[in-house]
N, C-alpha and C positions, 0 to 999 in steps of 0.2 A: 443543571449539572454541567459545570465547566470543564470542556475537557482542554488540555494541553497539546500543543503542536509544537513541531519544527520551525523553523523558518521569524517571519517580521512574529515579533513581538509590544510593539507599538514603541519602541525603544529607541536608540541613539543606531544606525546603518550598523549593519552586521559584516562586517570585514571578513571571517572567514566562521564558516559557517559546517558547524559537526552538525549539525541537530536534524536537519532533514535527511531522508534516504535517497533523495535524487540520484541520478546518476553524476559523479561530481567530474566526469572527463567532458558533460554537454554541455551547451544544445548541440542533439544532433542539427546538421548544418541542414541537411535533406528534409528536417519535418520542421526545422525554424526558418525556411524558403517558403515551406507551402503553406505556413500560416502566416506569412507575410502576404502572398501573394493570394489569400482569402478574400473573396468579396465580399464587401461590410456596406454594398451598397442595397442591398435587397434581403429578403427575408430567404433563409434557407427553408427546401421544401420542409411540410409540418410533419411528412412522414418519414423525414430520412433515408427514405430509399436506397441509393444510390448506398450512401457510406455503409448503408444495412448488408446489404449487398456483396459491400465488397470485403468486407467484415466477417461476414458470414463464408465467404472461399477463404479467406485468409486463415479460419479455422474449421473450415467444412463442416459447417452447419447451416441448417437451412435459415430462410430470410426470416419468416416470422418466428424466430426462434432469438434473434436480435433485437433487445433493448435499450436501446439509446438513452443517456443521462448527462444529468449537466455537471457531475461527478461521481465517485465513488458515494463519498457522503448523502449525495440526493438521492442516489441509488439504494442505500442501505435503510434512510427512513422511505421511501418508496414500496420497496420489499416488504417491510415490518409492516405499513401501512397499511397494505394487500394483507397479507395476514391477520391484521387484526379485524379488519373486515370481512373475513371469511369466516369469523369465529375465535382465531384464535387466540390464545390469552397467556401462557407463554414462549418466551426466547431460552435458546441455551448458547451459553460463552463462556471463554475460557477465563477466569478473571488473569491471567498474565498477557491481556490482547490488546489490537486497539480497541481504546470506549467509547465507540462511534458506536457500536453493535448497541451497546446496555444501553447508552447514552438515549439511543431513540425509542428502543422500548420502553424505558421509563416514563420519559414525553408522550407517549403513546397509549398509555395505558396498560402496557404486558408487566409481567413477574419477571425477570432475570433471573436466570439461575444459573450454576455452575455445568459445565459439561459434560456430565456422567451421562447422561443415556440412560439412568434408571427410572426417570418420572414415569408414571403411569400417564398421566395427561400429556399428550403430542403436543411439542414444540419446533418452532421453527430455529435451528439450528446457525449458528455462526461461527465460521471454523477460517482461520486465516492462515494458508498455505502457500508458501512459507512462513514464519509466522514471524510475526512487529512486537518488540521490541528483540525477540534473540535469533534471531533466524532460525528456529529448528523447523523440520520436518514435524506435519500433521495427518502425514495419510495414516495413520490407522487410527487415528481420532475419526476422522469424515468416513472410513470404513465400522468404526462401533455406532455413531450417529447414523449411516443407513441400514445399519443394521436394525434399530427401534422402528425403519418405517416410518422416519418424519423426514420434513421434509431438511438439505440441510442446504446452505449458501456456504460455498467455498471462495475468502477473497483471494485473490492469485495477485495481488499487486507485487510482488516480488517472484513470482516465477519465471517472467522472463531472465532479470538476473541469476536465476539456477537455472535455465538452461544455459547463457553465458558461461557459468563461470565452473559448470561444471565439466567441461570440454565435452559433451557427448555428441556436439554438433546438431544439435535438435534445433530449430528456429525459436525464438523467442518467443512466439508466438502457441507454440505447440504444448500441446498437455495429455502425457502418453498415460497418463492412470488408469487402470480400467474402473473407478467408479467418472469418468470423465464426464460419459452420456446422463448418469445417474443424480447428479447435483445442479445447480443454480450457479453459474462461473460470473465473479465479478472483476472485471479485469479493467486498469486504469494508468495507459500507457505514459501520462507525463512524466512518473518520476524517471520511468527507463527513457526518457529521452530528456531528460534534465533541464525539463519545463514546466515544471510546478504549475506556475502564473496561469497554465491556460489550463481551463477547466475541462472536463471530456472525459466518459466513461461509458463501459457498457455491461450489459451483463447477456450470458448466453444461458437461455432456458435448458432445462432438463430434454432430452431427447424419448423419455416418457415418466410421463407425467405422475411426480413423487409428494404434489399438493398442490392444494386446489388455489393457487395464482395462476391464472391463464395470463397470455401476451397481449389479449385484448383490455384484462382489467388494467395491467400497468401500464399500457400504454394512456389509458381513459384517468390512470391518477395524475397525469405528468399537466402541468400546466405547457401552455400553448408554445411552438419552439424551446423546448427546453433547453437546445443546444445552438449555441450563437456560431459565427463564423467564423472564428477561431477554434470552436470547438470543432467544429468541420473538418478544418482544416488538419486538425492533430491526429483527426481518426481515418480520413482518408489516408493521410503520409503514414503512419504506422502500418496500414494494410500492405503499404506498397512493397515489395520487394527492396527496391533501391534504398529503403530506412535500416537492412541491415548493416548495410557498410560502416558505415560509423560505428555497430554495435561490435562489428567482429574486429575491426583495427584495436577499440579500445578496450579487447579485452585481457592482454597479456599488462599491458600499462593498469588495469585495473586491478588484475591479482597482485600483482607486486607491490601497490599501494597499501592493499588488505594485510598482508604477508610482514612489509615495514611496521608498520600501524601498531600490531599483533606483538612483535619482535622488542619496536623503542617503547610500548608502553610492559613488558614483560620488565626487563630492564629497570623502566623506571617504578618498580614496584605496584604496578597499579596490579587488579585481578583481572579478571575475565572469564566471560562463557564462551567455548566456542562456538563459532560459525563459519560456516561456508563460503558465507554471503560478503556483501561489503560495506554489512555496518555489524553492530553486536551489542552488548549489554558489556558493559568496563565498570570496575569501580576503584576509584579514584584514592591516591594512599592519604585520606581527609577525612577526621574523624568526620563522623554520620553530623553531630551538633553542629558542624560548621560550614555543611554541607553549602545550604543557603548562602551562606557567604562567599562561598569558593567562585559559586553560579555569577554571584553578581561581580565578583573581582576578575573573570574572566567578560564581563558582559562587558564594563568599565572598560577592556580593552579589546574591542570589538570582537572575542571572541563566543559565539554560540553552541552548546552542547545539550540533550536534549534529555534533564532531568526526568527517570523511568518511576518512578511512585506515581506516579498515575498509574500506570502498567503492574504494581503488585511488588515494584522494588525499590523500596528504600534507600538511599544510599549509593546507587547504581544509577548512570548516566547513559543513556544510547550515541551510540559515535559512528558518521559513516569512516572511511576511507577517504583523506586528501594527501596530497602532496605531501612527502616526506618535512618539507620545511616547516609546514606549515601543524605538522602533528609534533615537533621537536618547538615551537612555539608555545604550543599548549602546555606541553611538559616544562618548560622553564617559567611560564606564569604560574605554572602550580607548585613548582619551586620555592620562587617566591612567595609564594603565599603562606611556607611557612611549615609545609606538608612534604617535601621531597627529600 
C-alpha cells in the first residue's frame, strides 16, 4: 500500500514547494548549527541517554518514559509492532488522517477500522492531533477513545505550531490536555523547524500504564542506533531553550502568510476548510476530471501541491503557507490552465 507524501517526488527539482507542512520561514538557524556541528565520527550512545534526558525536562517527563526513533514513521510501525505482539489484532483511524497509521497495520497483520470507539475487541488507537490534512482539533476524539479503555497514540506533529500560532504563549514544546499523562505522545520536531531531510523522533509513554507496550519492549523492537547523528543533533537542539527564538520572530511573519494565502485563494475562487494552522485542505476552481492534469501542469513548472485523495478527498489539494508571490504564482498557473 503506497502512501503519498509531500516533498521529492523522484521528478524534475521542486522550485516552490505547497506540499509539505514544514515550517516554510526555516531552517531554524540554532538547530541547523547543531546538526552541522554533530559528530559523525563515532557511534552515538545505543541508549540515548543524554538527548532522553534532556527531552524528558523539556516535557517533564521522566527518562524511561522517552523513546527515541529514527522517525515518526519508525515509530508508528514500532508502536503497532509492540501491539501486535502483545495480542493485539486491531488499529482504530480516522480514515481523513495520515495513512502511515492503516498503512502499517496492514503490513502487520491488524484490521483497520474507523474510529468509533464502539468495537467490542480493544484496539490500539491512532488519533492525529492536530490533525493532517485540515488542521482540526481532535481532543474529544482521544477523550471517546480513552474513554473505551484502549490503549490510544496521540501524533502531535503539528502541535507545536498551535501553540505558535495560537498566541497563548505556551512553549512549543508543551501539551496542556488533561488526557496528556493518559496517551502515547508522538512528537517529530523537523517539520517545526523546517528540516524535513533529517530524520528524528520520539514518543513519550503514558504516565500510567493504559496498555501493555512497556519502554523495555520498544526499546528491544528498535534495531541497534536507530538514531544517527544528525538525528542527535535535531533532538538535542529542539530541547534546548535557545531553538525558541527563531520560532517566536517567525511567528507574526507566519500568520500573515496564512491570512494572505486564505484571502488571494478566497478571491480567486478556489474553496477551503478552515484552519488555524499554516497549511489546510483548498480546492481548486478545476473540474475533479482534470484534476491530474492540473497536478502535472503545475509540476512542469516547478511548482508542488500535495494531492489529499489519499486523505479521503478527492478533488482537494493540501497547501502550506508561502510567500505572498509565490502563492499569486500558483494562482496564475492555474489561470492558465484554463480553470481561473
Amino acid at each position: 500500500m503506497e502512501i503519498p507524501h509531500g516533498g521529492p517526488d523522484g521528478g524534475p527539482d521542486i522550485r516552490v514547494d505547497f506540499s509539505t507542512n514544514a515550517h516554510p520561514l526555516g531552517p531554524n538557524p540554532f538547530v541547523r548549527a547543531a546538526i552541522e556541528a554533530a559528530d559523525r565520527t563515532r557511534y552515538p550512545d545505543p541508549a540515548y541517554t543524554a538527548q532522553r534526558a534532556a527531552l524528558g525536562s523539556f516535557h517533564r517527563a521522566s527518562l524511561d518514559r522517552i523513546i527515541v526513533g529514527a522517525s515518526a514513521s519508525e515509530l508508528i510501525w514500532r508502536l503497532t509492532l509492540a501491539w501486535r505482539l502483545g495480542g493485539g489484532v486491531r488499529v482504530e483511524t480516522d480514515e481523513h488522517t495520515f495513512g502511515e497509521y492503516r498503512r502499517a497495520a496492514l503490513a502487520l497483520g491488524l484490521a483497520p477500522g474507523p474510529a468509533t470507539g464502539s468495537a467490542q475487541v480493544p484496539a490500539l488507537h491512532w488519533i492525529c492531533d492536530p490533525n493532517n490534512p485540515d488542521g482540526e482539533p481532535r481532543d474529544e476524539t482521544v477523550r471517546r477513545a480513552l474513554a473505551c479503555g484502549d490503549p490510544v497514540v496521540v501524533d502531535l506533529a503539528y502541535q507545536p505550531f498551535r501553540a505558535l500560532l495560537s498566541g497563548s504563549g505556551e512553549p512549543p514544546g508543551s501539551l496542556g490536555a488533561s488526557w496528556a499523562g493518559e496517551v502515547t505522545q508522538l512528537w517529530s520536531p523537523n517539520k517545526l523547524h523546517g528540516l524535513t531531510g533529517v530524520r528524528g523522533a520520539y514518543a513519550i509513554l503514558p504516565d500510567r500504564a493504559r496498555a501493555p507496550i512497556e519502554s523495555s519492549v520498544l526499546r528491544g523492537l528498535a534495531p541497534s542506533w536507530v538514531l544517527g547523528a544528525d538525528g542527535v543533533g535535531l533532538l538535542e537542539a529542539h530541547a534546548d531553550p535557545r531553538a525558541q527564538d527563531f520560532l517566536r520572530q517567525s511567528v507574526e511573519m507566519l500568520k500573515a502568510w496564512k491570512l494572505e494565502l486564505d484571502r488571494a485563494l478566497d478571491a480567486a475562487g478556489w474553496q477551503r476548510r478552515p484552519s488555524e494552522l499554516h497549511y489546510g485542505l483548498y480546492r481548486p476552481p478545476v473540474p475533479a476530471v482534470r484534476l491530474i492534469a492540473w497536478l502535472d501542469h503545475l509540476r512542469s513548472h516547478g511548482i508542488k501541491v500535495r494531492d489529499a485523495a489519499s486523505f479521503g478527498y478527492p478533488a482537494w489539494v493540501r497547501l502550506r503557507a508561502l510567500e505572498p508571490a509565490q502563492v499569486e504564482r500558483l494562482i496564475g498557473l492555474t489561470a492558465r490552465f484554463g480553470c481561473g
